[in-house]
PyMOL Python script that loads the backbone (N, CA, C, O; Angstrom):
from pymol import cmd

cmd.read_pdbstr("""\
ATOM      1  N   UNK A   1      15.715   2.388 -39.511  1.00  0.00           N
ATOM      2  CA  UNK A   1      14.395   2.991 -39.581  1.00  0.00           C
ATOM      3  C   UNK A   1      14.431   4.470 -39.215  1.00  0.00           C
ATOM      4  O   UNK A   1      13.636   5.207 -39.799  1.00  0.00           O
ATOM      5  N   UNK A   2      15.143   4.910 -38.444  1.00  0.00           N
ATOM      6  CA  UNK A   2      15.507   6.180 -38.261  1.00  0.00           C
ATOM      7  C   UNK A   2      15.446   7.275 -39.120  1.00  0.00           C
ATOM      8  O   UNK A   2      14.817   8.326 -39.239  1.00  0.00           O
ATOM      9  N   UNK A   3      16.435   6.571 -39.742  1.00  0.00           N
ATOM     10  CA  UNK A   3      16.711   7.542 -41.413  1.00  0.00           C
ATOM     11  C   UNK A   3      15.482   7.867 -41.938  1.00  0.00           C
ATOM     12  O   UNK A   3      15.126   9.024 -42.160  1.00  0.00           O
ATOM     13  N   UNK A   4      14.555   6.487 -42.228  1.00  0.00           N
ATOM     14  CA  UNK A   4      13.375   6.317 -42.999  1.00  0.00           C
ATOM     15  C   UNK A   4      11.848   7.239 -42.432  1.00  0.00           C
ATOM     16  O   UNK A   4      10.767   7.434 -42.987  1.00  0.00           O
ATOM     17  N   UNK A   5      12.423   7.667 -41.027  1.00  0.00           N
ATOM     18  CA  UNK A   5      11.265   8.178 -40.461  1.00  0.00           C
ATOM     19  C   UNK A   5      10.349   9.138 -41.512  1.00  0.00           C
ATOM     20  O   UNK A   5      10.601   9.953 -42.400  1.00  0.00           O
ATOM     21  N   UNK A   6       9.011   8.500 -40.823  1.00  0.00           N
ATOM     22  CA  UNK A   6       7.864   9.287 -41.935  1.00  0.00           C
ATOM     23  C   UNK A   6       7.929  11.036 -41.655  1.00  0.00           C
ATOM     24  O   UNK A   6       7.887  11.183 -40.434  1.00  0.00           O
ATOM     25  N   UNK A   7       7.985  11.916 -42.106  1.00  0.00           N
ATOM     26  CA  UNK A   7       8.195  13.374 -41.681  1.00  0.00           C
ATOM     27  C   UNK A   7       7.193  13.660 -42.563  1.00  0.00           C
ATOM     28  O   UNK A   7       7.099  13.361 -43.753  1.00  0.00           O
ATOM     29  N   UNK A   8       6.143  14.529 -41.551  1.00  0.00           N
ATOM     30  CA  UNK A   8       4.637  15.048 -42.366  1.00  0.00           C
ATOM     31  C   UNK A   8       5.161  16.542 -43.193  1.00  0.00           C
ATOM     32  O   UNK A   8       6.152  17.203 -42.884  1.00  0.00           O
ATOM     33  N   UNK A   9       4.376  16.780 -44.097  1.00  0.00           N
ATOM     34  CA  UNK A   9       4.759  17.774 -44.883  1.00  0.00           C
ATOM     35  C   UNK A   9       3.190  18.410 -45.364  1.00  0.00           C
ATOM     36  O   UNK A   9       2.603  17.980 -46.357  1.00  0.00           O
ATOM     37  N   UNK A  10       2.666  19.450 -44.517  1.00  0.00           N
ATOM     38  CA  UNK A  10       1.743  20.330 -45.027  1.00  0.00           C
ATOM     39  C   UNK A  10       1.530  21.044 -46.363  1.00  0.00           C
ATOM     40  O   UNK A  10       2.205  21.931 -46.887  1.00  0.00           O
ATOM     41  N   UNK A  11       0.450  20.447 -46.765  1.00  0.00           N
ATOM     42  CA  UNK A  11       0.518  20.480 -48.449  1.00  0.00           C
ATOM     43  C   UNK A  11      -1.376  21.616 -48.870  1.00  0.00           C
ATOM     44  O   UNK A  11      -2.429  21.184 -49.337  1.00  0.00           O
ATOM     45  N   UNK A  12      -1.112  22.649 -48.550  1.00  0.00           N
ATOM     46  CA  UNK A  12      -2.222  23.363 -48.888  1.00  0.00           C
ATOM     47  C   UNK A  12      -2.869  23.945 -50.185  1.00  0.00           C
ATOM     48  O   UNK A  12      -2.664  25.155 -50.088  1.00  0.00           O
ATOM     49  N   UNK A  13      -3.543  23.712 -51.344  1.00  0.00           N
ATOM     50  CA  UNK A  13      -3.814  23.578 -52.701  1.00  0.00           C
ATOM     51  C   UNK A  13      -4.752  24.985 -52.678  1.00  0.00           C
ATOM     52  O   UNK A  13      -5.592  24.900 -51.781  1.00  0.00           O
ATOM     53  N   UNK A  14      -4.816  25.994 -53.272  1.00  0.00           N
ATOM     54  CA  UNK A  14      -5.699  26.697 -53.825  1.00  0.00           C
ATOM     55  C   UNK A  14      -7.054  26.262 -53.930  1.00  0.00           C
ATOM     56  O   UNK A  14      -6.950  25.292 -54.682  1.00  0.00           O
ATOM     57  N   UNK A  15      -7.907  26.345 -53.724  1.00  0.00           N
ATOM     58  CA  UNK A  15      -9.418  25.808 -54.276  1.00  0.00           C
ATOM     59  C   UNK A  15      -9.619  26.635 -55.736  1.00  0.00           C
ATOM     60  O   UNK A  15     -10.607  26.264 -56.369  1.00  0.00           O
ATOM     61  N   UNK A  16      -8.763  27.773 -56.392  1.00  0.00           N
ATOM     62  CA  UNK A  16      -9.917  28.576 -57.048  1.00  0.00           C
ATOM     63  C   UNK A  16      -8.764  27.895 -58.324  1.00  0.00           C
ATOM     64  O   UNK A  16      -9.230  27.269 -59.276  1.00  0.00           O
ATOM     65  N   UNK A  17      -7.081  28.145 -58.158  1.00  0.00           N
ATOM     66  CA  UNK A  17      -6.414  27.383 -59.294  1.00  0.00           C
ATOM     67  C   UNK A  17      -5.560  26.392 -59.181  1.00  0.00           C
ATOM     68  O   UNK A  17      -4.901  26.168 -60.197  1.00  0.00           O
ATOM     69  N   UNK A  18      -5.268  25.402 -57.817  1.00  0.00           N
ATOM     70  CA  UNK A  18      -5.124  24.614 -57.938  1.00  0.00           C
ATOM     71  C   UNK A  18      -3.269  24.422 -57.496  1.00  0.00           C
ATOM     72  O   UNK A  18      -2.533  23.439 -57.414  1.00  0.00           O
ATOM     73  N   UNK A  19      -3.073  25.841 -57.300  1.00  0.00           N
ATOM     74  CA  UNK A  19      -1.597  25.886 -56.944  1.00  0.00           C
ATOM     75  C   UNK A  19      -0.991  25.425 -55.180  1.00  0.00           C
ATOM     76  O   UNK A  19      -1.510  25.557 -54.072  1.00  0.00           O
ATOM     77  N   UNK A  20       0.127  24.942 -55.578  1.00  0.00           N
ATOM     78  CA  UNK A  20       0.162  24.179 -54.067  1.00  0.00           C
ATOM     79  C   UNK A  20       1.181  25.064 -53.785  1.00  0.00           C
ATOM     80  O   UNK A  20       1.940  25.735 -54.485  1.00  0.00           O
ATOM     81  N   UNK A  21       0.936  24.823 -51.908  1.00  0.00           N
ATOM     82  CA  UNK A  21       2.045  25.517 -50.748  1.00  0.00           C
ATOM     83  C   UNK A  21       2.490  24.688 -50.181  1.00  0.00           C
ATOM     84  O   UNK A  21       1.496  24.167 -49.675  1.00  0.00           O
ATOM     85  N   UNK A  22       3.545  23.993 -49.784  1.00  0.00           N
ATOM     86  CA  UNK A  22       4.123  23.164 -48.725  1.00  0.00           C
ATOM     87  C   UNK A  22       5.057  23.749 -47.749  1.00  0.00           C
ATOM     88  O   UNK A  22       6.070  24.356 -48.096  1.00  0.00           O
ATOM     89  N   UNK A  23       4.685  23.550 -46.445  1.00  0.00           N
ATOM     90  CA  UNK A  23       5.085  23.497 -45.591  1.00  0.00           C
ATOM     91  C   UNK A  23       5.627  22.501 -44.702  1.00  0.00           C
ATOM     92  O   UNK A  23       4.732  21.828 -44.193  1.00  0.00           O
ATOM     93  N   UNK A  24       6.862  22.159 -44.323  1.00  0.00           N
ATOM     94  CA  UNK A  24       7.712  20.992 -44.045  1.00  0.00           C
ATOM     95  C   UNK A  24       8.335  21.601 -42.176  1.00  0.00           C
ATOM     96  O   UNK A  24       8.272  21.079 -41.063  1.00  0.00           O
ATOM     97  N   UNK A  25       8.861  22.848 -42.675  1.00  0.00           N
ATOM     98  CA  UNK A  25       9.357  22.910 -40.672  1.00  0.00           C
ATOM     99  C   UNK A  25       8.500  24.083 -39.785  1.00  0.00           C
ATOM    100  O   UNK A  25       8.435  24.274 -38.571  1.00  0.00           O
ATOM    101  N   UNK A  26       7.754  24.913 -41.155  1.00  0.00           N
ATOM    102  CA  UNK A  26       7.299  25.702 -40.198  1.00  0.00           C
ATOM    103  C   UNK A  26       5.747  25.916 -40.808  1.00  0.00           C
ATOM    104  O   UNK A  26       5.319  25.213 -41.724  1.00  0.00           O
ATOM    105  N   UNK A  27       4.986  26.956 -40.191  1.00  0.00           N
ATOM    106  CA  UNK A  27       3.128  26.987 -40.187  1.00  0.00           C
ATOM    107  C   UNK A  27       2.966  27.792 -41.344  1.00  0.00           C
ATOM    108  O   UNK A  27       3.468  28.913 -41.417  1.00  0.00           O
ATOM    109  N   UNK A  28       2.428  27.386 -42.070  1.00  0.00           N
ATOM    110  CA  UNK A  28       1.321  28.474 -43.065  1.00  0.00           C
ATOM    111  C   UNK A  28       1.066  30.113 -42.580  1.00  0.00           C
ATOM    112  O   UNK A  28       0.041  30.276 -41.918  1.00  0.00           O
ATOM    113  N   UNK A  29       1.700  31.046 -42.783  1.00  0.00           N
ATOM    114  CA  UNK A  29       1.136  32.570 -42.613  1.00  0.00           C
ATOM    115  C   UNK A  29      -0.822  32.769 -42.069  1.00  0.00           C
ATOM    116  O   UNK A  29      -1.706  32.275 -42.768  1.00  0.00           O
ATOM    117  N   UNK A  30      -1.007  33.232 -41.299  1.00  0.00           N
ATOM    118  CA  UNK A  30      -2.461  33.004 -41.295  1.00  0.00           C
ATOM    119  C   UNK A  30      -2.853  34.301 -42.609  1.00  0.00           C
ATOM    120  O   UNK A  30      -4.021  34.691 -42.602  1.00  0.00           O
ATOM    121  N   UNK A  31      -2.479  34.545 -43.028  1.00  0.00           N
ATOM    122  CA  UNK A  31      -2.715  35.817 -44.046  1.00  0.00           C
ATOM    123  C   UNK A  31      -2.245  34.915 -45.375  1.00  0.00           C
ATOM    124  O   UNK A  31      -1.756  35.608 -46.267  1.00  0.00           O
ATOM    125  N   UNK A  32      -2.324  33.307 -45.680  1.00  0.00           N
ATOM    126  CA  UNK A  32      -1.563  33.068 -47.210  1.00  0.00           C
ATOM    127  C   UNK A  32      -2.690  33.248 -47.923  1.00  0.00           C
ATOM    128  O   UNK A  32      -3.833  32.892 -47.635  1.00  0.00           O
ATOM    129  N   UNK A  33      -2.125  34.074 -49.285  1.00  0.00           N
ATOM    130  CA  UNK A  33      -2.922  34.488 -50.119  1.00  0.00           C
ATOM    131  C   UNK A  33      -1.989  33.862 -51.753  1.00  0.00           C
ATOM    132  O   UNK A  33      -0.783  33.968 -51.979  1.00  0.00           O
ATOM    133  N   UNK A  34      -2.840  33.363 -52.468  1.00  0.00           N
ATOM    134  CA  UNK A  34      -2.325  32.935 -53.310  1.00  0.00           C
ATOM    135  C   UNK A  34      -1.755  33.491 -54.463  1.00  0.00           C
ATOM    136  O   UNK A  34      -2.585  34.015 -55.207  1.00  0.00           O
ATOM    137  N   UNK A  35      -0.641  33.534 -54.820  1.00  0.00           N
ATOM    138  CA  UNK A  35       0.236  34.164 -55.583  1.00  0.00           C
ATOM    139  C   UNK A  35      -0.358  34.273 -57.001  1.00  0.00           C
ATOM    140  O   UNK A  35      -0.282  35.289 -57.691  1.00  0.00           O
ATOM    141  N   UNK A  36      -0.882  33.271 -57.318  1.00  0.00           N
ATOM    142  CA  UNK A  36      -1.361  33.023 -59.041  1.00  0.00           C
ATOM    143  C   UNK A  36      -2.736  33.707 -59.101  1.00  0.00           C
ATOM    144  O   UNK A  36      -2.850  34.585 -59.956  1.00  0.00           O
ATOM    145  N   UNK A  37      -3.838  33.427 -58.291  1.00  0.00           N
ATOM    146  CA  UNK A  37      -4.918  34.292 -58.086  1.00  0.00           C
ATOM    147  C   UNK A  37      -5.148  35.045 -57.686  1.00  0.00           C
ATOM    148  O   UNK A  37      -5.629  35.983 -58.323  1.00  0.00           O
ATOM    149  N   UNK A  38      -4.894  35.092 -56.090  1.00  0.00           N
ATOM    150  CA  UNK A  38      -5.148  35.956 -55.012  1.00  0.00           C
ATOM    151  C   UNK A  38      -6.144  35.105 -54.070  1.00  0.00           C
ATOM    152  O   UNK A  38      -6.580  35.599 -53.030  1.00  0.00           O
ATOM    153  N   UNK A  39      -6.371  34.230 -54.350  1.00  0.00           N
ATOM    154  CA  UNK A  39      -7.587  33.352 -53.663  1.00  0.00           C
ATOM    155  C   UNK A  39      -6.903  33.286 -51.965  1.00  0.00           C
ATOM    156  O   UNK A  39      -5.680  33.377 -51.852  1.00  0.00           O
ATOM    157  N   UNK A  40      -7.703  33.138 -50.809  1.00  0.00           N
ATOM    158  CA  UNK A  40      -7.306  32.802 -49.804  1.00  0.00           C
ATOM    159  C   UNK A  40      -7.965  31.721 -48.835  1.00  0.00           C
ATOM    160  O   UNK A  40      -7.777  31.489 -47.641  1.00  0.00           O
ATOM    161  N   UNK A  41      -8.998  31.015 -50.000  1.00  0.00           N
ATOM    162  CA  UNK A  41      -9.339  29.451 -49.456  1.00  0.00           C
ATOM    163  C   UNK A  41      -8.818  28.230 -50.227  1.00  0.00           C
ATOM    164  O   UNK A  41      -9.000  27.962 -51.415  1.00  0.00           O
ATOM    165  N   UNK A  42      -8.168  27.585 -49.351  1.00  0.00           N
ATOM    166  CA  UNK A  42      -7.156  26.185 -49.431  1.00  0.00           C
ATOM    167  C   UNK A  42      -7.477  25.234 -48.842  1.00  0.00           C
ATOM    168  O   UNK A  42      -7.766  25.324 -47.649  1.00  0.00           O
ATOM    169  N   UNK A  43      -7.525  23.848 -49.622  1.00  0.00           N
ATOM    170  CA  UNK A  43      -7.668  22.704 -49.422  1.00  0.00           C
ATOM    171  C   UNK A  43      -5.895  22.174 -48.542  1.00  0.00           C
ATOM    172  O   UNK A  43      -4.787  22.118 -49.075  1.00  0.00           O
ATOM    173  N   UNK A  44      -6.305  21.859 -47.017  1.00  0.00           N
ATOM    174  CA  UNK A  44      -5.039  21.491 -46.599  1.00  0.00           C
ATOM    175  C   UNK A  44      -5.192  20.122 -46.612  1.00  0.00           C
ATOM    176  O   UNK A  44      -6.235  19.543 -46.912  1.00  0.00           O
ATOM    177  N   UNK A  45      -3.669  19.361 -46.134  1.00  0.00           N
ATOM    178  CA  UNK A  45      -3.827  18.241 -45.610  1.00  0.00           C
ATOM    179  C   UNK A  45      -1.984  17.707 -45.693  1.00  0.00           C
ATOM    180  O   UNK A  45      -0.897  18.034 -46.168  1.00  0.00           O
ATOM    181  N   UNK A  46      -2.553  16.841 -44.984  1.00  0.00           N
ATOM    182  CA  UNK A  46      -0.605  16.060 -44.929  1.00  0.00           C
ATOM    183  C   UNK A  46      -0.149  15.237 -45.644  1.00  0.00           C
ATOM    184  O   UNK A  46      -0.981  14.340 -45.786  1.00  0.00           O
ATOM    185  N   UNK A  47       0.796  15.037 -46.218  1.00  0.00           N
ATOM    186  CA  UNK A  47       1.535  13.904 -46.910  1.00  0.00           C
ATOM    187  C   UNK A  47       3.223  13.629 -46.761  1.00  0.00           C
ATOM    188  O   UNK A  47       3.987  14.592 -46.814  1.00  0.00           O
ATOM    189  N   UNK A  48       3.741  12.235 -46.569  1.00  0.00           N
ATOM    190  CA  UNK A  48       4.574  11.848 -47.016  1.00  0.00           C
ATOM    191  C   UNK A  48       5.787  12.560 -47.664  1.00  0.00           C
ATOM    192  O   UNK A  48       5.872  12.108 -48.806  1.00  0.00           O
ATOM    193  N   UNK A  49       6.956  13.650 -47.402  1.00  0.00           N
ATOM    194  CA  UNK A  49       7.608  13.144 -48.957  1.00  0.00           C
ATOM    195  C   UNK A  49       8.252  12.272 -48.843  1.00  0.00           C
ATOM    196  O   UNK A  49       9.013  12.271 -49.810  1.00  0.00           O
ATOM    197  N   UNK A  50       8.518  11.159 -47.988  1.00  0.00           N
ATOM    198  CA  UNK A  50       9.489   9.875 -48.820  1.00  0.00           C
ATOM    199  C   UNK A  50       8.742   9.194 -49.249  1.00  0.00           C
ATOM    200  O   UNK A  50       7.725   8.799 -48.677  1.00  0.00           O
ATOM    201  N   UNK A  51       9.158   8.883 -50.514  1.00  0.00           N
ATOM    202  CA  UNK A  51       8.054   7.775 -51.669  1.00  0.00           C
ATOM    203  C   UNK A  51       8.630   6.744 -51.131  1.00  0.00           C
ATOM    204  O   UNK A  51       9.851   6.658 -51.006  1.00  0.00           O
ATOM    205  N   UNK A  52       7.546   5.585 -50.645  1.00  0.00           N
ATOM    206  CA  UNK A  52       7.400   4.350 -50.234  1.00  0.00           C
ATOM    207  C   UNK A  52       7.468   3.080 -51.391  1.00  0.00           C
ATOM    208  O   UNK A  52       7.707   3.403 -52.555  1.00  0.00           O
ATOM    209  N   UNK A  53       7.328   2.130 -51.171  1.00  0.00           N
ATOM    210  CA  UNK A  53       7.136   0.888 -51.916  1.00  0.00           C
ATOM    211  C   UNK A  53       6.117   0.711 -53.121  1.00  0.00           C
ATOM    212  O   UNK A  53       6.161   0.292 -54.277  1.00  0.00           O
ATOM    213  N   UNK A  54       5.113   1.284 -52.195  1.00  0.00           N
ATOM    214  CA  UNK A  54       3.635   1.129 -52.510  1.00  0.00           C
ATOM    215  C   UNK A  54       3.929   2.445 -53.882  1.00  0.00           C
ATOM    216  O   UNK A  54       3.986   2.310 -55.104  1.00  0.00           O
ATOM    217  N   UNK A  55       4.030   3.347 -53.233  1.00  0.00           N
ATOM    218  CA  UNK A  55       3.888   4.840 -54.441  1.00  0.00           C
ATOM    219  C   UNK A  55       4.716   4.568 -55.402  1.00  0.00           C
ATOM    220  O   UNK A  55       4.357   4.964 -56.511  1.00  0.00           O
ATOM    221  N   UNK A  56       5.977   3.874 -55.321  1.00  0.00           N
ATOM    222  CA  UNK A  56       6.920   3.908 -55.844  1.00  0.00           C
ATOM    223  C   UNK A  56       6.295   2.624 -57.276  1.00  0.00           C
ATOM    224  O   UNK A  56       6.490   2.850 -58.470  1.00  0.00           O
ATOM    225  N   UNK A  57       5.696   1.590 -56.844  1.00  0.00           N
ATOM    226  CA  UNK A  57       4.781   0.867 -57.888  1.00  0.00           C
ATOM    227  C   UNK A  57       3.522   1.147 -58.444  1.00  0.00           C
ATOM    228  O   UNK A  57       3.134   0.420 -59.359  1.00  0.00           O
ATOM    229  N   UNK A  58       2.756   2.152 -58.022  1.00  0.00           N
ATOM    230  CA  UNK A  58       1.953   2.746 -58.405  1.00  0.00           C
ATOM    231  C   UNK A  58       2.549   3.580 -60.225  1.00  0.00           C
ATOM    232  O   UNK A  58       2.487   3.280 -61.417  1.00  0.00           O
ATOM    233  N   UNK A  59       3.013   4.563 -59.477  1.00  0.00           N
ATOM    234  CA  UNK A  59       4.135   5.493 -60.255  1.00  0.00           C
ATOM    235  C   UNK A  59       4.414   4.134 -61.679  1.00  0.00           C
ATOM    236  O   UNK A  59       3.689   3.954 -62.658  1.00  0.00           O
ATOM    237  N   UNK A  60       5.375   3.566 -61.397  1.00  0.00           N
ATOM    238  CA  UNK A  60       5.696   2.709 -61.869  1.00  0.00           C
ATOM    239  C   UNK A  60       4.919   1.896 -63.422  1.00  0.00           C
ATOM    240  O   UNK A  60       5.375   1.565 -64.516  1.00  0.00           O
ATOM    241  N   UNK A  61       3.287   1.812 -62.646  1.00  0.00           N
ATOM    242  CA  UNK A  61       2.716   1.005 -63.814  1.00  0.00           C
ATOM    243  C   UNK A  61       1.370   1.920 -64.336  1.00  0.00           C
ATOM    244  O   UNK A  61       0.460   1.357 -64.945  1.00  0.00           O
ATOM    245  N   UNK A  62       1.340   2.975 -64.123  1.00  0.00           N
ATOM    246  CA  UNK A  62       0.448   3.941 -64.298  1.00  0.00           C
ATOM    247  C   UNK A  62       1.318   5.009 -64.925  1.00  0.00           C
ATOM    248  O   UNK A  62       0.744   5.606 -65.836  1.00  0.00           O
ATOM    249  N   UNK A  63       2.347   5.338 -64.714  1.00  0.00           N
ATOM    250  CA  UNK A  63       2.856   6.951 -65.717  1.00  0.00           C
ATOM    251  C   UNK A  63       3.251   6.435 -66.883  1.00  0.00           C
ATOM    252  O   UNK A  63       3.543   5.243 -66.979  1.00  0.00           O
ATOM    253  N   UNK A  64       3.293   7.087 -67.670  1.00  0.00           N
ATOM    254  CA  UNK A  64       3.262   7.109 -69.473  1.00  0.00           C
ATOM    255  C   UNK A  64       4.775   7.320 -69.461  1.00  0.00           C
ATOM    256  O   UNK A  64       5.482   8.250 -69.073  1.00  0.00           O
ATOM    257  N   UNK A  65       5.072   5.929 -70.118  1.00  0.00           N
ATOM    258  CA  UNK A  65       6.312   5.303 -71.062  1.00  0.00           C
ATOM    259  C   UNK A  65       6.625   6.884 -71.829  1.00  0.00           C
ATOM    260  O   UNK A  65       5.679   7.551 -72.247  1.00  0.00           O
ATOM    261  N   UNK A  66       8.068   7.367 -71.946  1.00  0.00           N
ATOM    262  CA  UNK A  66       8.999   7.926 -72.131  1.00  0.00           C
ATOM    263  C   UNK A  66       9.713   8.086 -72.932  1.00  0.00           C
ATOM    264  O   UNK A  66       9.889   9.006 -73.731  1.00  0.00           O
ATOM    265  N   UNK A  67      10.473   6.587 -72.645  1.00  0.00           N
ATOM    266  CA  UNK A  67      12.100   6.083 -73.203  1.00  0.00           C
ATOM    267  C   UNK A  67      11.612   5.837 -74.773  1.00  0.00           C
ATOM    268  O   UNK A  67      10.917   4.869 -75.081  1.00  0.00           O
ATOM    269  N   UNK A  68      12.060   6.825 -75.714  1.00  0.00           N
ATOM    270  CA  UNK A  68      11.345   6.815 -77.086  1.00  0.00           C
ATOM    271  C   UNK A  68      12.180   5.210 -77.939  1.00  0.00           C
ATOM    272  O   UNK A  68      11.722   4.568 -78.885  1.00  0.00           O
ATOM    273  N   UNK A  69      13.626   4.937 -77.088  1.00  0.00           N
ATOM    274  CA  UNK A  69      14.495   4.113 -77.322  1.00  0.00           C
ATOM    275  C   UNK A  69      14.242   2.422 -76.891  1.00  0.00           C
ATOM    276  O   UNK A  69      14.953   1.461 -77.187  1.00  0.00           O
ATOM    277  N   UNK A  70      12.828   2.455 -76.001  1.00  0.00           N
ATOM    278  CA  UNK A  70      12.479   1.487 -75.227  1.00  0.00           C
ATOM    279  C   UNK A  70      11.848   0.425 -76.091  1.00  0.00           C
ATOM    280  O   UNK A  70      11.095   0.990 -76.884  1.00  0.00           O
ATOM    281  N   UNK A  71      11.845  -0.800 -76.253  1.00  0.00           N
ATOM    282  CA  UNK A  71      11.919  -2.069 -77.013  1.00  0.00           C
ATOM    283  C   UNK A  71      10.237  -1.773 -76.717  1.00  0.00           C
ATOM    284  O   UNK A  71       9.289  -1.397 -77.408  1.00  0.00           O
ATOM    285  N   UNK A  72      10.434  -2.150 -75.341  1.00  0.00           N
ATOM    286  CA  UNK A  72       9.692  -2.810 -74.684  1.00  0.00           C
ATOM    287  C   UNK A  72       7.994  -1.460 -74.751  1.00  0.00           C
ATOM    288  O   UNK A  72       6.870  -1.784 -74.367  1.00  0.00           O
ATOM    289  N   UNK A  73       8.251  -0.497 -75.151  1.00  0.00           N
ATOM    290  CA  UNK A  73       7.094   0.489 -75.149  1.00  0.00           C
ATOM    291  C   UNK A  73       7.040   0.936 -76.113  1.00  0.00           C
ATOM    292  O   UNK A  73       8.001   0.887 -76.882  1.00  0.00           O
ATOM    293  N   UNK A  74       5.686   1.645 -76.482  1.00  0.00           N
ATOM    294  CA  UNK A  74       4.581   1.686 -77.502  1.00  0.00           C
ATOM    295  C   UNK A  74       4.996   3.227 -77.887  1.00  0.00           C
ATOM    296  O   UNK A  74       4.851   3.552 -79.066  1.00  0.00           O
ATOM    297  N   UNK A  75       5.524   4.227 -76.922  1.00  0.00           N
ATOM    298  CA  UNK A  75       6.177   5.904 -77.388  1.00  0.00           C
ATOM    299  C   UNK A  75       6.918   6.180 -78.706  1.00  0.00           C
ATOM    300  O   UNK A  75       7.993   5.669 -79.021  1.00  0.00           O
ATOM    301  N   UNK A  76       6.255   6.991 -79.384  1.00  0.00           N
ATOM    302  CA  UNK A  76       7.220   6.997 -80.658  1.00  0.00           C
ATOM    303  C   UNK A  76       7.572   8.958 -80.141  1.00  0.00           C
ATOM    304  O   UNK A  76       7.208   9.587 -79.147  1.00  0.00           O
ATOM    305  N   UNK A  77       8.367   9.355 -81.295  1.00  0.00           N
ATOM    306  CA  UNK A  77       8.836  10.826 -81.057  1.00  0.00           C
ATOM    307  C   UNK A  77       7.644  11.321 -81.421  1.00  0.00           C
ATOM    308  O   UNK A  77       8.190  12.420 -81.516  1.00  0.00           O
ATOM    309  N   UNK A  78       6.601  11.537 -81.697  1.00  0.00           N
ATOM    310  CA  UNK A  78       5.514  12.130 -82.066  1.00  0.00           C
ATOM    311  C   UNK A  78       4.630  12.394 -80.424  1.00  0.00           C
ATOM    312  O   UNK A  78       4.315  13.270 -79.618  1.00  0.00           O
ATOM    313  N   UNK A  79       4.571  11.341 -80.616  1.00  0.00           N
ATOM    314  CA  UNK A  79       3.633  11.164 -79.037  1.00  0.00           C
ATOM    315  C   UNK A  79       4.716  12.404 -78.174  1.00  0.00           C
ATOM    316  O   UNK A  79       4.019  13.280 -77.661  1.00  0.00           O
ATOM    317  N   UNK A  80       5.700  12.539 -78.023  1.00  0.00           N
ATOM    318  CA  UNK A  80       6.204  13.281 -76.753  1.00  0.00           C
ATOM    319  C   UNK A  80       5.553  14.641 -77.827  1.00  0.00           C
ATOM    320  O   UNK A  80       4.510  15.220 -77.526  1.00  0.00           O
ATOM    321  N   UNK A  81       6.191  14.922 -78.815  1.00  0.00           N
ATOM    322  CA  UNK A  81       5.748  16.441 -79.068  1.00  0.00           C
ATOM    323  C   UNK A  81       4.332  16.583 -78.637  1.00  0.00           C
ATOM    324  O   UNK A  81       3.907  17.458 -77.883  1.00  0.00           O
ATOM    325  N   UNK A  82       3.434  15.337 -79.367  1.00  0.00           N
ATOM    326  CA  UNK A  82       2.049  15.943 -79.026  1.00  0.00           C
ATOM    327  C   UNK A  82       1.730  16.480 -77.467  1.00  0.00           C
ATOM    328  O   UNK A  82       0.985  17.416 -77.179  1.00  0.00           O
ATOM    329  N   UNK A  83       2.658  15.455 -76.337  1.00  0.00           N
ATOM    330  CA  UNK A  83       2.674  15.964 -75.024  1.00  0.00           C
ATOM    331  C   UNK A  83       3.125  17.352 -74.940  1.00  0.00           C
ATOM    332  O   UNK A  83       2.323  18.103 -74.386  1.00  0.00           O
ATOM    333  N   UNK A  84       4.257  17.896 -75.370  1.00  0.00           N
ATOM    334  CA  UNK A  84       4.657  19.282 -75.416  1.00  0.00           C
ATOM    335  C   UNK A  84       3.579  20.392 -76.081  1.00  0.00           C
ATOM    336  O   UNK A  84       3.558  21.577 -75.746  1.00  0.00           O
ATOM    337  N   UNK A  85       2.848  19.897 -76.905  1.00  0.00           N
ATOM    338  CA  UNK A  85       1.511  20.762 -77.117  1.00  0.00           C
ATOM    339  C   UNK A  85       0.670  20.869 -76.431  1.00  0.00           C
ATOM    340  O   UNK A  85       0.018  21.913 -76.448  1.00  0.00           O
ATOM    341  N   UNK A  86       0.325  19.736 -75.481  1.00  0.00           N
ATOM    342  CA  UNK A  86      -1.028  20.319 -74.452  1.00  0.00           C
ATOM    343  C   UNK A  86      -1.013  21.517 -73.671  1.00  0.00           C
ATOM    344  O   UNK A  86      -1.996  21.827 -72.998  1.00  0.00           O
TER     345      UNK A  86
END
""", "prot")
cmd.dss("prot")
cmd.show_as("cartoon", "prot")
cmd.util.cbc("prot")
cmd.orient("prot")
């Protein structure tokens, strides 16, 4: 369990575009200003990075099939380009 220990990771989001900052060993600058805008109000909060059981099945049956080679899924080569166009 050691290994597995949960280690918080400060995850602060832009409010104006949405770009994230993480912070893992040390504090947020009290001066962070956002690189993509310039905005300097942020949505903080903590999370996880080791993906658990739970995230790890989430992930799992909710993200969009891939494997264009996969029997078992509905992806043809079209579908990924159309993804590369959004």
């Amino acid at each position: 369990m050691a290994d597995n220990e949960a280690r918080e990771l400060l995850v602060q989001v832009c409010l104006e575009c949405g770009k994230e900052y993480m912070f893992e060993e040390t504090e947020p600058p009290d001066d962070l200003t956002c690189e993509k805008c310039g905005n300097t109000v942020f949505r903080s909060f903590y999370a996880n990075p080791v993906e658990d059981e739970v995230e790890t099945d989430f992930r799992e049956s909710t993200e969009r099939d891939t494997a264009t080679d996969d029997g078992a899924g509905e992806v043809t080569r079209g579908d990924l380009q159309d993804l590369g166009n959004l």
